[in-house]
N, C-alpha and C positions, 0 to 999 in steps of 0.2 A: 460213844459221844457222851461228853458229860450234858449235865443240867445246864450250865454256865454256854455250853456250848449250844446247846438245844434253846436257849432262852433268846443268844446272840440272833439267831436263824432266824426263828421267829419274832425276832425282835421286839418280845414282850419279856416279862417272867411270870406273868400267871400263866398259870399251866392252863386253864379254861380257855384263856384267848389263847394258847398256843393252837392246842387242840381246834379250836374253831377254822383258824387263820389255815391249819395244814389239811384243813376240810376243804375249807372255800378253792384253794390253793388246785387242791385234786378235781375241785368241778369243774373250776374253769378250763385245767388243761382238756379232764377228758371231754367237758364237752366240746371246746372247739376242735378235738378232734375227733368227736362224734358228728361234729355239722361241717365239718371238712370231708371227713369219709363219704357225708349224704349227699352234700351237693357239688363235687370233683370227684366220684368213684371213678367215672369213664377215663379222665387224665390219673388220677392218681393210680387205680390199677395200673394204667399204663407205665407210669414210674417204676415206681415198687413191685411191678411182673407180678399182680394176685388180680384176679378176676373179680370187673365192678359188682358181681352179685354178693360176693365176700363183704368186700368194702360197704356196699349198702347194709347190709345185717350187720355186722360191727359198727357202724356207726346208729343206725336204730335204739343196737343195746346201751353204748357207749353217752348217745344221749339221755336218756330214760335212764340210766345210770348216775351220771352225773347230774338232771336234776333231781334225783334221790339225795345225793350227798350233797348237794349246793339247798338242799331244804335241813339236812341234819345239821351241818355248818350254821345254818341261820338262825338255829335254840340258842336261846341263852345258855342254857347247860344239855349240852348234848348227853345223853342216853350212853351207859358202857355199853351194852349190847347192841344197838345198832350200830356204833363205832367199830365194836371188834368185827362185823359180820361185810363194813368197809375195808379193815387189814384185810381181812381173810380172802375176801373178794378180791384184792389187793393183788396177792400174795398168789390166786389162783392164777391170775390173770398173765402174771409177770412167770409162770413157770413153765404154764400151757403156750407160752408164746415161744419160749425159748424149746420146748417138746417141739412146737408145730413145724417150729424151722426146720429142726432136726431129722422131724420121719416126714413131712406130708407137703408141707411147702417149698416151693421150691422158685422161691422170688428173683427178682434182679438182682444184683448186688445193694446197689439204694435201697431195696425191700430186706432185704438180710440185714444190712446196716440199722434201718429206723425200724424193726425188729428186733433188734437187742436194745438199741437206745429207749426202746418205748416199755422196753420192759426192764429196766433198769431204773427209769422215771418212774415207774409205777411201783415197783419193789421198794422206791424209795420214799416215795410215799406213805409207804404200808410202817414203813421202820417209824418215819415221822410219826405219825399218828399213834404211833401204839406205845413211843416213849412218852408223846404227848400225854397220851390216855394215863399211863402211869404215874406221870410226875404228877396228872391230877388227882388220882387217887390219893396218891404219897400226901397231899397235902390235907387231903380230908380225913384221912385217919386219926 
């Protein structure tokens, strides 16, 4: 993805409010699906075929998580190293999702589906933010 491209997305071109915007962007997803997990575990295990105790702990961490990054997003100039340790977390998140399906979960089909999508979103996130992170470097040098 170019810069021009990445700028279009974000629909800025300073690289600071890119970076912020793909912060804010990942809180709000994951918390609302951190506070969807908390209060619909009992239907939405249902769906997605994973047990409400699952669903409740991922969403516990998912919220405490996202307002982590929904407070990093809201500096004026956010921290490189708490940003990379957002990729990273990222990047975990989106892998071990796509491992769990593979050896230990073993969901609905809707649950297999919004198991790659979700980690696909969040992968993608990880990409966002770490070009973002760069092109704001690139410009402070």
């Amino acid at each position: 993805m170019s810069a021009t491209q990445l700028a279009a997305l974000a629909r800025t071109s300073d690289p600071r409010s890119m970076l912020r915007r793909f912060l804010a962007l990942d809180a709000v997803v994951t918390g609302t699906n951190g506070v969807a997990y908390l209060a619909l575990s009992g239907p939405l295990g249902d769906l997605l075929g994973v047990g409400s105790g699952l669903l409740l702990a991922l969403g516990a961490f998912l919220t405490v998580f996202a307002a982590g990054v929904g407070l990093l997003a809201a500096r004026p100039h956010p921290a490189s190293l708490p940003v990379r340790a957002v990729v990273e977390a990222n990047l975990t998140w989106a892998a071990v999702s796509v491992v769990a399906l593979a050896l230990w979960l073993t969901p609905s089909t809707a649950g297999a589906v919004w198991t790659v999508l979700q980690a696909l979103t969040v992968a993608s996130f990880a990409v966002l933010q770490h070009m973002a992170l760069r092109a704001r470097q690139d410009t402070s040098s």
